[in-house]
Steps between C-alpha positions, in 0.01 A plus 500: 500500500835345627523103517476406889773264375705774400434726800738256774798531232466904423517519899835322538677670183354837713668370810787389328575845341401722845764295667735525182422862549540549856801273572760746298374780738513348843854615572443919375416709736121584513505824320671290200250256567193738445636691201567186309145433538380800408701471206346192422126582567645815251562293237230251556265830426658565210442215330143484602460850345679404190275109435172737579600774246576204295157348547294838437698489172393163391128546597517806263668367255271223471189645582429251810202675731318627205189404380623452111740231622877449364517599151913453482416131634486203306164344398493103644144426427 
């Protein structure tokens, strides 16, 4: 769970970057506009796709979910 100290500055860098985002399209027309987000969203989805394939990969490569444990992992006990 997220720090409630943490939450207040994740919400201004998230302001901070929408208006980053949506000042350099204020003066295209609002076709421009929407296919430059759609675009974005695009690649947005993308990268989710490619960090979840990632993440299947690692929970089978280590085992994590299973019952026998991680058998790649280091022992610290």
């Amino acid at each position: 769970m997220l720090s409630s100290k943490l939450l207040p500055e994740m919400e201004v860098k998230d302001n901070s970057k929408r208006e980053q985002l949506l000042h350099g399209m204020q003066n295209l027309p609002l076709s421009s506009q929407i296919e430059k987000l759609k675009a974005r969203i695009d690649m947005i989805g993308a990268a989710c796709e490619i960090a979840e394939k990632m993440l299947a990969d690692m929970h089978k490569a280590y085992l994590f979910g299973t019952r026998q444990g991680c058998k790649n992992c280091p022992n610290f006990g």
